[in-house]
C-alpha positions as a LaTeX table, in Angstrom:
\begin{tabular}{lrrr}
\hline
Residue & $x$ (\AA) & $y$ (\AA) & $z$ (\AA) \\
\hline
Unk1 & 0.00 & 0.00 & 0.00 \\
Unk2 & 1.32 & 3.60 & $-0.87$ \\
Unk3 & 2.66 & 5.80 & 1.80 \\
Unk4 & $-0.64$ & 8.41 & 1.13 \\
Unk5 & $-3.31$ & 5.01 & 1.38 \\
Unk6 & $-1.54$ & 4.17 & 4.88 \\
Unk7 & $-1.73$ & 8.03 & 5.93 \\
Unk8 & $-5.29$ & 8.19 & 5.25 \\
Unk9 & $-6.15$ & 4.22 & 6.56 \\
Unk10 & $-4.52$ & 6.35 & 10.03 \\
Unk11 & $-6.68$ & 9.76 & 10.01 \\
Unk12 & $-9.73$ & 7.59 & 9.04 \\
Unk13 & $-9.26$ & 5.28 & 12.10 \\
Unk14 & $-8.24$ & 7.42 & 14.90 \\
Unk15 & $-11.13$ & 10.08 & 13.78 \\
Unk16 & $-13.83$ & 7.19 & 14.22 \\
Unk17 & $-12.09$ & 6.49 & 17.70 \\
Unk18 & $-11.59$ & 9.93 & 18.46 \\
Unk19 & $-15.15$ & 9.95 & 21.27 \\
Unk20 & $-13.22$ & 7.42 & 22.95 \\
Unk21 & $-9.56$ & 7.73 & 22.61 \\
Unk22 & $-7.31$ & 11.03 & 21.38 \\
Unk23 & $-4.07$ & 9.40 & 21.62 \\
Unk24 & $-2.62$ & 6.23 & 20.26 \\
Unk25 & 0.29 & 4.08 & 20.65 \\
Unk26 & 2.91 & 3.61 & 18.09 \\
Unk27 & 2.17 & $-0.42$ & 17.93 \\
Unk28 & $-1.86$ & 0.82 & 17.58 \\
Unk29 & $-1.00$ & 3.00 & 14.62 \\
Unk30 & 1.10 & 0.10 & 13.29 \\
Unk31 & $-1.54$ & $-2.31$ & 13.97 \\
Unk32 & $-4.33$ & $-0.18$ & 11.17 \\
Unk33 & $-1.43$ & $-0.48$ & 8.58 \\
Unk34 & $-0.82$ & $-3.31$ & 9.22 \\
Unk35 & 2.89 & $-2.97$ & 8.48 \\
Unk36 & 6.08 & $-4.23$ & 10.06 \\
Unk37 & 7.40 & $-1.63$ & 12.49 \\
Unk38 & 10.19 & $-0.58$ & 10.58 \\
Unk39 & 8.16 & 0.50 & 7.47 \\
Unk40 & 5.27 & 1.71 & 9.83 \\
Unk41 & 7.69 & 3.88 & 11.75 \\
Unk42 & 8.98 & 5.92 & 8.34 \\
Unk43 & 4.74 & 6.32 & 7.88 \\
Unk44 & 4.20 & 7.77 & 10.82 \\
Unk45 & 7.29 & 10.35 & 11.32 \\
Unk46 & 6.29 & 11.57 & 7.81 \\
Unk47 & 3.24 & 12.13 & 9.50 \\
Unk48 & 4.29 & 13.82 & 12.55 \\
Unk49 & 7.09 & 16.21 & 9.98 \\
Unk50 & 3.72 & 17.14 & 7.81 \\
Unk51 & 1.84 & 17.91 & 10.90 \\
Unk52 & $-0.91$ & 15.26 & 10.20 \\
Unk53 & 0.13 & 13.45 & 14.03 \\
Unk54 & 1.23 & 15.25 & 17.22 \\
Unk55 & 3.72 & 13.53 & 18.93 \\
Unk56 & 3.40 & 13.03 & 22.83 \\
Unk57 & 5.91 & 11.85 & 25.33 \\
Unk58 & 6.20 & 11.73 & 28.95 \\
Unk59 & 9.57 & 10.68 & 28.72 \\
Unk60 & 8.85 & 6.66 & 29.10 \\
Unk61 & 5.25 & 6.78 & 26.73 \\
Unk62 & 5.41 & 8.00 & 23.20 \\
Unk63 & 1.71 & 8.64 & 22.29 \\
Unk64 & 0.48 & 10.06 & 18.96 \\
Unk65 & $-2.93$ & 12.18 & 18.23 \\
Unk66 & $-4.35$ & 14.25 & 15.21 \\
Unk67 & $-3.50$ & 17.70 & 16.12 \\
Unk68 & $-6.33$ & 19.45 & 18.08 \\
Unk69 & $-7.50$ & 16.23 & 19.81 \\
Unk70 & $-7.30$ & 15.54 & 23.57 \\
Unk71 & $-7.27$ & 16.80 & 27.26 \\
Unk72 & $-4.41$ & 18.78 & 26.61 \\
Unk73 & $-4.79$ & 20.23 & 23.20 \\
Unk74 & $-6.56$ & 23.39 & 24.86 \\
Unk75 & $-3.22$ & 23.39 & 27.45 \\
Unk76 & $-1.18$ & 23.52 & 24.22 \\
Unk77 & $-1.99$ & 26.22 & 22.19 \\
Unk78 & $-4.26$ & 23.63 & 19.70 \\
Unk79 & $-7.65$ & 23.96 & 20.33 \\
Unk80 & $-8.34$ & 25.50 & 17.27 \\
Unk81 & $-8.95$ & 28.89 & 18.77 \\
\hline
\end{tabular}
């Protein structure tokens, strides 16, 4: 599958689970593309440099999220104001 079909497979997915989860695990996101974790990993930190996935850490958890989603998006400077 191209690069662009796995970026949109992503978007699609975590915006229908978005009323019960804003941010997702790097094995979650590699589980919907179903890619190895090499090739899923190049997806998704194209997606993070194109701002189409925020990146999250609390220095041991790496989460991801569509930018604007979450608790903390309004503590950020992304609620869309």
């Amino acid at each position: 599958m191209a690069n662009e079909e796995l970026k949109q497979k992503i978007v699609d997915e975590m915006k229908k689970k978005s009323g019960s989860k804003s941010k997702f695990y790097f094995n979650d996101l590699a589980k919907i593309m179903d890619e190895k974790p090499r090739a899923a990993k190049k997806v998704v930190n194209e997606m993070v440099t194109e701002g189409l996935l925020t990146y999250w850490s609390s220095g041991s958890t790496t989460m991801y999220s569509l930018p604007g989603m979450g608790k903390q998006a309004g503590a950020e400077g992304e609620g869309g104001e």
